[in-house]
Structure formats: structure tokens, C-alpha cells
C-alpha positions as CSV (number, residue, x, y, z in Angstrom):
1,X,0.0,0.0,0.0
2,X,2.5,2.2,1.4
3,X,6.5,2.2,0.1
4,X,9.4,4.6,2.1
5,X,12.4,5.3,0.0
6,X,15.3,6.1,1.6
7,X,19.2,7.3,0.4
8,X,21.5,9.5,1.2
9,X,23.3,7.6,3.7
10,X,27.5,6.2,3.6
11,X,30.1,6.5,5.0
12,X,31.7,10.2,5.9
13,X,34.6,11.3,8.4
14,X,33.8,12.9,11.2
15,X,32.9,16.2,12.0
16,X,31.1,15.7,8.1
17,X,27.9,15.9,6.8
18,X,25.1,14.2,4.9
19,X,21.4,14.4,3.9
20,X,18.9,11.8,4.3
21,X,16.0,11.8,2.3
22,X,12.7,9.5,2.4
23,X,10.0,9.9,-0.1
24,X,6.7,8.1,0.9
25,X,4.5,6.5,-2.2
26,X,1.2,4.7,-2.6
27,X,-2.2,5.0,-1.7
28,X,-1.8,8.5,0.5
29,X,-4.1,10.6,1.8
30,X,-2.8,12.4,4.2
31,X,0.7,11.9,6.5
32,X,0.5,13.2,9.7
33,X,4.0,12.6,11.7
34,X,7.1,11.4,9.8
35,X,10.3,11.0,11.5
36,X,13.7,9.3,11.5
37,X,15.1,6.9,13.9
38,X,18.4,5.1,14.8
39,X,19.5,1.8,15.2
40,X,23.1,1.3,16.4
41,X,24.9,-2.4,16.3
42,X,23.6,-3.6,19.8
43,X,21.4,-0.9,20.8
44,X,18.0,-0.7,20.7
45,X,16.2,1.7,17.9
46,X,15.8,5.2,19.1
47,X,13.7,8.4,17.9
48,X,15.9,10.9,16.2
49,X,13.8,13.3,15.4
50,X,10.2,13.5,13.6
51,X,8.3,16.7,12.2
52,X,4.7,16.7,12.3
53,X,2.3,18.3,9.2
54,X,2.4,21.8,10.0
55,X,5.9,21.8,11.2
56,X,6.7,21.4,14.3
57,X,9.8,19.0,15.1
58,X,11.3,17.1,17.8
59,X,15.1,16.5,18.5
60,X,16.9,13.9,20.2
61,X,19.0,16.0,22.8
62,X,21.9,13.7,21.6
63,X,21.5,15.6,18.3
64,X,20.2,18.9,18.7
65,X,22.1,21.5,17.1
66,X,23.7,19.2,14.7
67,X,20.6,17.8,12.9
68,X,17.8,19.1,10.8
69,X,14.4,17.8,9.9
70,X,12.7,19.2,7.3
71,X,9.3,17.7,5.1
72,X,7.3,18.4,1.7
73,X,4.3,17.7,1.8
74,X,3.6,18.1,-1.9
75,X,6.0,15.4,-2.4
76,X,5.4,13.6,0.4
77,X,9.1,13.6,1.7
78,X,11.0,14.0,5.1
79,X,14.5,14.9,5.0
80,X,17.0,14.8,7.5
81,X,20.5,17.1,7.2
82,X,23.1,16.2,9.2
83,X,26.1,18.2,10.3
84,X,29.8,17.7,12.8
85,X,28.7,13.9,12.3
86,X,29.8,11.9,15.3
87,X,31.1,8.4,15.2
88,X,28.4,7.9,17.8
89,X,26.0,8.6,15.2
90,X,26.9,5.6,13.3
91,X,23.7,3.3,12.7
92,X,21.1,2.1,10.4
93,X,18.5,5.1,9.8
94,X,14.8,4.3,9.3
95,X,12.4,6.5,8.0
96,X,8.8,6.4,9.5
97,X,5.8,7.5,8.6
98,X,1.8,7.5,10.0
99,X,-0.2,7.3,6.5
100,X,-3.8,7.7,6.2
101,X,-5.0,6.3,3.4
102,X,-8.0,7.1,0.8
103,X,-10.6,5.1,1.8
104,X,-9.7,5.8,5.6
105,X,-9.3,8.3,8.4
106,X,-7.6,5.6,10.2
107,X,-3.3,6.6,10.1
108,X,-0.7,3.4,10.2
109,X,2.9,3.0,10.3
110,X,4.9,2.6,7.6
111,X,8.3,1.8,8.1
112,X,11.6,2.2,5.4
113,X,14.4,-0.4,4.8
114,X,16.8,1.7,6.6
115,X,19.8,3.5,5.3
116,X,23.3,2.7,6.3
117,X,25.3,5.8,8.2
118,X,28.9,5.4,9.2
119,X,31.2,7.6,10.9
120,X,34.6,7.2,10.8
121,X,37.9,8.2,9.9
């Protein structure tokens, strides 16, 4: 019903940046809340940040300052710029979205395949 694209993620050096993009596809209606989270080797996955419709965002303290989430709605797309990359920041990033579709007021998550981020020099 729903696909989440992802890219932008490899490898950088530290203190480097990339952008994350995830562009959402299918039967759509409406997406309220999209947002990316983390998954490090070992750890359990953890919010990053997410942005709802009209805007307003949420940060992980871990990366405030350093990250930015931004969305279009027209194109049904959440990005995610990040800046003075960490090796702590190394993990799998998952895009996530809550879809409502045509024939329903009802949202669901919709998750993407992930996108590998490493930091390292």
C-alpha cells in the first residue's frame, strides 16, 4: 500500500555531513507525523527526530544542534540534514511514517528499509 524510500546515507569522516531523504509513495491521503530513527549495532532503535504536518519538530538531545528535519508535503518527503557527524551517530537510519490512506481516516505506520550511516575516519 505504502513504500518509504530512503538514500543518502555512507560512509563520511567525522565532523562531516550528509542528507537523508525518504520519499513516501502509494495510496496516500494524508501523513500526519514522519520521523527518523536510529539503530546502532547492539542498541535498541531510538527516535531521532520526527516533524509533524504543519511543522513542528522534535530532536533527540543527543543531536540537537547538529541535525535538521525538514518535510514536503507536496512530495510527500521528510529529510534529515546532518552536520559535525559523530562516530556515535553511526547506525542504520529508518524513516517512519503515520499514512492515512483514501478510503480511511484511520493513520498506520509505515516503516523504510533503513539506510546505512557510518562515521569514521
Amino acid at each position: 500500500q505504502v513504500q518509504l524510500v530512503e538514500s543518502g546515507g555512507g560512509l563520511v569522516q567525522p565532523g562531516g555531513s550528509l542528507r537523508l531523504s525518504c520519499a513516501a509513495s502509494g495510496s496516500i491521503s494524508r501523513i500526519n507525523r514522519m520521523g527518523w530513527y536510529r539503530q546502532a549495532p547492539g542498541k535498541e532503535r531510538e527516535l531521532v527526530a520526527d516533524i509533524g504536518f504543519g511543522g513542528r519538530t522534535n530532536y533527540a538531545d543527543s543531536i540537537k544542534d547538529r541535525f535538521a528535519i525538514s518535510r514536503d508535503n507536496g512530495k510527500n518527503t521528510v529529510y534529515l540534514q546532518m552536520n559535525s557527524l559523530k562516530p556515535d551517530d553511526t547506525a542504520v537510519y529508518y524513516c517512519k511514517a503515520e499514512v492515512a490512506h483514501t478510503s480511511t481516516s484511520q493513520y498506520y505506520d509505515y516503516w523504510g528499509q533503513g539506510t546505512q550511516v557510518t562515521v569514521s575516519s
